[in-house]
N, C-alpha and C positions, 0 to 999 in steps of 0.2 A: 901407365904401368910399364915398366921397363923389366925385357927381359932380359937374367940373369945367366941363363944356363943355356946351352943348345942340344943339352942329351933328354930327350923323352922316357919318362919310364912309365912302362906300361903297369896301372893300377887295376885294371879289370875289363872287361871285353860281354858286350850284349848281341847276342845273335836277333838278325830282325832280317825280314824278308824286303824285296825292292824290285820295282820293275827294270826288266832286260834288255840291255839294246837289243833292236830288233824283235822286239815280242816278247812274253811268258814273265817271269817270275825267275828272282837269282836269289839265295842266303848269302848273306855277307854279314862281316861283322862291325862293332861298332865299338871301337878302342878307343878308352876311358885312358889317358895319358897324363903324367905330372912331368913340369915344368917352371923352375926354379922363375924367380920376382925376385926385384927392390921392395917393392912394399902391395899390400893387396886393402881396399879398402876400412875406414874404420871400422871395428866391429866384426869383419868376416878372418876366416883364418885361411880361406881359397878364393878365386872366382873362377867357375865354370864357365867358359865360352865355348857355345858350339853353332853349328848350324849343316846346313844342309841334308838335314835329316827328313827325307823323302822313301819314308819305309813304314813297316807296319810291323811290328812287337809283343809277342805274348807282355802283359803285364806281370807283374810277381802275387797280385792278388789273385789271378785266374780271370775265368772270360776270354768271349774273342778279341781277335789281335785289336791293338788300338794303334793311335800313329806314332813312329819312333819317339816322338818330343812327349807325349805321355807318358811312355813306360821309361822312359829314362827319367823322367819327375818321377814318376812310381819306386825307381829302383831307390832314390837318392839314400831315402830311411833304412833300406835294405845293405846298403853298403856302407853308412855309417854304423851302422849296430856292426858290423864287419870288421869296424877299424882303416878301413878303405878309405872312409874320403870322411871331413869335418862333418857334423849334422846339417841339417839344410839350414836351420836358423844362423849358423856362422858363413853359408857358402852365397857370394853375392853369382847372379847369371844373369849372363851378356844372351839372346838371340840373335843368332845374325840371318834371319832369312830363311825361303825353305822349308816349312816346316810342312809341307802337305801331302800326302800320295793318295794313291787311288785305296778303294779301301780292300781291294785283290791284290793290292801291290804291283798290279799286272800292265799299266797306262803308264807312259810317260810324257811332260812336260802338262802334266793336269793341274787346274788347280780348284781349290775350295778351304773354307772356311778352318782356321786357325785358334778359332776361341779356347776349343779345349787342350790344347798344349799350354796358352797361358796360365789356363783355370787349375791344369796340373801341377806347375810350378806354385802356384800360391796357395793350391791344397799344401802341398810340401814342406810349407813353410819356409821357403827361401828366403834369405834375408833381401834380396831383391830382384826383379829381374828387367832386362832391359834390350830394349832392340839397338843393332849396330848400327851408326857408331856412338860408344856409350863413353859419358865422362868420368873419368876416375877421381875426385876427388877425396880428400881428407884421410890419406893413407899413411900408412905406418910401416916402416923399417919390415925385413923379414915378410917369408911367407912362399904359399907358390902357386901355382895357375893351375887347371886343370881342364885339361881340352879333350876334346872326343873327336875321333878322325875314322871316318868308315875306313872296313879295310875287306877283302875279297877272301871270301874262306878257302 
């Protein structure tokens, strides 16, 4: 996938909490970005790559916080009905790592079990999803990327 553009435009922004250097608990945010592609796989009309999503996230159903890579599979429907981003069935997604926090948000460099960020994206209906580094093949002209990049509120 070759990128086309180097201007990011911000499509939507998820508040999720994360642990602090040094101790406690920080809100930061988590910026949903478009960025111009040659071509994005067959079938999809975006791919979402993201990672290092080490946070905890109300979901858009309600309930306690769950881990960022969740509630952002959560949101996916929520911001296609929006006009925001392609349905999940056209959006292929890349993981790159990272997906785990403590579940206070409050530890850092922890780790534990990752199943449910995957099981989120395929509840979602993603047309696919893939750990880094992923192959892009059988892509098509036009299209664009869509990346998520924490950012500090």
């Amino acid at each position: 996938m070759r990128i086309t553009g180097s201007d990011v435009t911000t499509v939507t922004e998820l508040s999720y909490r994360q642990a602090r250097r040094g101790g406690g608990t920080e809100t930061v945010r988590l910026t949903v970005g478009r960025l111009g592609v040659a071509a994005v796989p067959e079938g999809c009309d975006a791919v979402l790559v993201t990672g290092d999503l080490q946070g905890v996230a109300p979901s858009p159903w309600g309930g306690p916080p769950v881990l960022l890579g969740v509630a952002l599979a959560d949101y996916l429907h929520v911001w296609a009905e929006q006009g925001l981003l392609p349905p999940p069935q056209r959006l292929a997604v890349v993981l790159a790592g990272d997906l785990y926090s403590s579940p206070g948000a409050d530890l850092r460099g922890v780790s534990g079990e990752v199943d449910e960020v995957w099981l989120a994206f395929a509840a979602a209906d993603a047309r696919w999803s893939s750990a880094w580094p992923a192959t892009m093949m059988s892509c098509r002209p036009s299209g664009y990327a869509t990346s998520t990049r924490p950012q500090r509120c």
